[in-house]
N, C-alpha and C positions, 0 to 999 in steps of 0.2 A: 211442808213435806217436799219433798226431791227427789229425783233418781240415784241422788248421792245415800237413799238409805238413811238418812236421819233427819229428824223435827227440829226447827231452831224454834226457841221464843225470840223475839226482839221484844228492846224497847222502842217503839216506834216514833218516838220526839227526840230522843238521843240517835238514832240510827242503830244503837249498839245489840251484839248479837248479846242475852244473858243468860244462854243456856243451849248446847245442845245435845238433844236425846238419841240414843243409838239403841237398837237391837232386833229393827226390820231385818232384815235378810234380802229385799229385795228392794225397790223403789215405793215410795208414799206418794199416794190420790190425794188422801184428802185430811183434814184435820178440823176438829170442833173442840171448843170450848163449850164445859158445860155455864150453866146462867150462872152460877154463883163462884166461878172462877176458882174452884177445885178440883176437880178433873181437867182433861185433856184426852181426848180420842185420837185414835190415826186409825187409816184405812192401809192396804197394801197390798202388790203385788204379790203378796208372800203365802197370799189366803185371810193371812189376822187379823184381827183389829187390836190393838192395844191401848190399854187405859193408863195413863202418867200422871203423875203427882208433878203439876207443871212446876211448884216451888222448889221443891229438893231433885226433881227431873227422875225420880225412879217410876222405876213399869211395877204399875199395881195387879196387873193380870193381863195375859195376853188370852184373846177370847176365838177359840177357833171354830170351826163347821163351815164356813163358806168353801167351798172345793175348787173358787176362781179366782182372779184379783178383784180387792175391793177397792170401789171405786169411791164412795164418798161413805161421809158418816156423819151424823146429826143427834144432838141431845136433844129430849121433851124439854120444854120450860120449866118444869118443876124437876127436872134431872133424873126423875127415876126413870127414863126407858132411853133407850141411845138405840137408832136404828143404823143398818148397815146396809146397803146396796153393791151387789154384784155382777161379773163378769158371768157366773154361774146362774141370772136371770133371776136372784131371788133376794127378797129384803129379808133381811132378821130383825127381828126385836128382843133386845138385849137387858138383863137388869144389870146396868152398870157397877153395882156396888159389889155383887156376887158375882158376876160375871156367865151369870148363867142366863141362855137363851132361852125366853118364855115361848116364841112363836115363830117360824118362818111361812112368809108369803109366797107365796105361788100363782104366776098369770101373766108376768112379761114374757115374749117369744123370746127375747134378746139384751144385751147385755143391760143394766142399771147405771146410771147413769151419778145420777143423784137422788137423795130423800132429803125431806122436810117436815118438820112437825105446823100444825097448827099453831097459833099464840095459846088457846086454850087445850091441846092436848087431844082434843077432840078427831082428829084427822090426820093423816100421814101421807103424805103427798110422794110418788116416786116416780122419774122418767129412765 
């Protein structure tokens, strides 16, 4: 992600850029790969989080309710839940495929920093 407003892929042994995504509004925190390298998350200053089709680079949904910039973003290891951490103090839990928010957390005074899943799914970690 960048302040330049859009997501590059590389190929990281070639150096070569093979893809870049556009249609933040504003600059990119953070970006996650889901486990099975189908998805693609971004975070942003824009409020959104958007879900990419990393191969053909289209936006499958762009997911909004955070009312701040998002700061990082993380997939479960089994993909079904993509959590979001905010400037607005508060994590989401996301069903990535539908793009609909199951649950927002509530309890940080101040901004998110980043989230993390468990390896088992079992836990959600946020600073």
């Amino acid at each position: 992600g960048s302040f330049g407003r859009t997501v590059k892929i590389w190929d990281p042994c070639a150096g070569a850029c093979r893809r870049t995504l556009s249609g933040h509004t504003k600059e990119v925190n953070s970006v996650a790969f889901s486990s099975d390298n189908q998805l693609l998350a971004s975070g942003s200053d824009d409020t959104t989080v958007k879900i990419w089709d990393p191969c053909s680079g289209a936006c499958l949904r762009t997911l909004s309710g955070h009312t701040k910039d998002v700061n990082s973003v993380g997939f479960s290891s089994d993909n079904k839940l993509l959590a979001s951490g905010s400037d607005d103090t508060t994590v989401k839990i996301w069903d990535p495929r539908s793009g609909a928010c199951l649950r927002t957390l509530s309890g940080h005074t101040d901004c998110v920093r980043s989230v993390a899943f468990s390896s088992d799914n079992q836990l959600l970690a946020s600073c």
